[in-house]
C-alpha positions as CSV (number, residue, x, y, z in Angstrom):
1,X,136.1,104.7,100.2
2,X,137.4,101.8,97.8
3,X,135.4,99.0,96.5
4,X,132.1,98.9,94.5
5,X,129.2,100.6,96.7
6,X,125.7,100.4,95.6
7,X,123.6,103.6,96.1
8,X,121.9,101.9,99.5
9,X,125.1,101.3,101.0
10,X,125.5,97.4,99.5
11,X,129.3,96.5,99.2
12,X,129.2,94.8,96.0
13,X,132.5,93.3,96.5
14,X,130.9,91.4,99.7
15,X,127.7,90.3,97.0
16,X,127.4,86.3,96.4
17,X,125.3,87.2,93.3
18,X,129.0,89.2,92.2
19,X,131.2,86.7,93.4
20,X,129.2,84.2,91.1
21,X,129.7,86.7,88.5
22,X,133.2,87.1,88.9
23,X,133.3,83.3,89.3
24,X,135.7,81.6,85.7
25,X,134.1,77.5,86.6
26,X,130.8,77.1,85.5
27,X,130.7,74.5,87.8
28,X,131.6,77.1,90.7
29,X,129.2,79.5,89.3
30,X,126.5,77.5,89.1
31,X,126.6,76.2,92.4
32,X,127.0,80.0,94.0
33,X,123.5,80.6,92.1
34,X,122.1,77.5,93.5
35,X,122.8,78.7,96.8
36,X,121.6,82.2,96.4
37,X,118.1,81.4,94.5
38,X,117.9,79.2,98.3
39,X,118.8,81.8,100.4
40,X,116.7,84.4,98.9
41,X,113.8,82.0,99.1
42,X,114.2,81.5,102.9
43,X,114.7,85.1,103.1
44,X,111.8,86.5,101.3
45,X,109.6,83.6,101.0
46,X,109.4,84.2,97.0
47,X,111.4,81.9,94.7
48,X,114.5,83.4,92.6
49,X,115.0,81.1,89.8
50,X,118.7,80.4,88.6
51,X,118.2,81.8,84.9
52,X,117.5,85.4,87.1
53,X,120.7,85.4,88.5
54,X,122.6,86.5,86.5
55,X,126.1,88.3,86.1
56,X,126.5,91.8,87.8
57,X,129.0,94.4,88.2
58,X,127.5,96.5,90.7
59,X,123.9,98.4,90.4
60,X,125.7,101.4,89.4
61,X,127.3,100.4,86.1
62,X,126.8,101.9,83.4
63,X,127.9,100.1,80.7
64,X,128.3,96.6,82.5
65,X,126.1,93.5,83.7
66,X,123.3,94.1,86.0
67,X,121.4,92.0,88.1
68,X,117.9,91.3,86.7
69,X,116.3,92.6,89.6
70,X,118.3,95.9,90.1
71,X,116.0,97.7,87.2
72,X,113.5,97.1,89.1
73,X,114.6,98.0,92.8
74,X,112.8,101.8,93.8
75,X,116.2,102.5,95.8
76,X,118.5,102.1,92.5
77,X,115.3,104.3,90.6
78,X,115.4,106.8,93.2
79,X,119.4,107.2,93.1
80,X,119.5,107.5,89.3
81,X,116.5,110.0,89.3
82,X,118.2,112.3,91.8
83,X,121.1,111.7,90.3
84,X,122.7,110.6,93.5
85,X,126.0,108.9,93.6
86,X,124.8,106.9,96.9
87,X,121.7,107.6,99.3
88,X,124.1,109.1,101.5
89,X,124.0,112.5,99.1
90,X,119.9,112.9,99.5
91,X,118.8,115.2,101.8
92,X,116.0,112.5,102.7
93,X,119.0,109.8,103.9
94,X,118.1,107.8,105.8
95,X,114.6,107.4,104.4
96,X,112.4,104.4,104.9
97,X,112.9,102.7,101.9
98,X,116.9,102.0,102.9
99,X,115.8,100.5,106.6
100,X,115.1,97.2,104.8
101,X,118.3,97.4,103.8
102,X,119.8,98.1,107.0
103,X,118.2,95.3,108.7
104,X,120.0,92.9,106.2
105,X,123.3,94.7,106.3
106,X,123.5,96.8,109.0
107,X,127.2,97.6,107.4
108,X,125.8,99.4,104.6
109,X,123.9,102.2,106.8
110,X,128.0,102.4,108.3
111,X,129.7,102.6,104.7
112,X,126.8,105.5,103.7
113,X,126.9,107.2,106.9
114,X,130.5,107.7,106.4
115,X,130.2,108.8,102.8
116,X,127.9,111.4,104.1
117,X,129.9,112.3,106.6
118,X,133.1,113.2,104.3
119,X,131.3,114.8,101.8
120,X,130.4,117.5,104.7
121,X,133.8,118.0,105.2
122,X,134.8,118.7,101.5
């Protein structure tokens, strides 16, 4: 599977917070942050203020930008303590954690369920 997967199944290439990373116009960027910080207010009813948003490459770099808040998500700890490509290589998948997750992007339980299922065939 191309593209940038996080280990719950995110597509990081379909991220607004990469998009604004990826983003040259600071203009452009700073209205993509202005947007997100909104939407993740509505969403979670806990304010995301613009200086946390910054520049990411995907919760699985290792040597890139991260998202201030992917050091502290328990799905990216989990991963990287079992050292799991993606949730769909843990004998637990799909556990609870991920089903918040799923109900945001029911895509990503799709992308992981097919990485699971092709690694069975190798």
């Amino acid at each position: 599977m191309k593209g940038n997967i996080a280990y719950c199944g995110i597509a990081c290439d379909a991220c607004p917070i990469h998009w604004a990373s990826m983003e040259e116009s600071a203009d452009k960027k700073n209205n993509f942050r202005k947007a997100i910080s909104e939407v993740f207010t509505a969403l979670y009813g806990q304010e995301l203020p613009l200086d946390a948003i910054n520049d990411c490459d995907g919760c699985r770099t290792q040597t890139g930008r991260l998202f201030s808040w992917c050091s502290q998500c328990p799905i990216r700890k989990c991963a990287k303590k079992r050292q799991s490509h993606t949730c769909a290589e843990c004998g637990d998948y799909p556990c609870a954690g991920l089903q918040n997750v799923f109900k945001l992007d029911p895509a990503a339980r799709s992308r992981l369920d097919v990485l699971r299922a092709v690694s069975k065939l190798r």
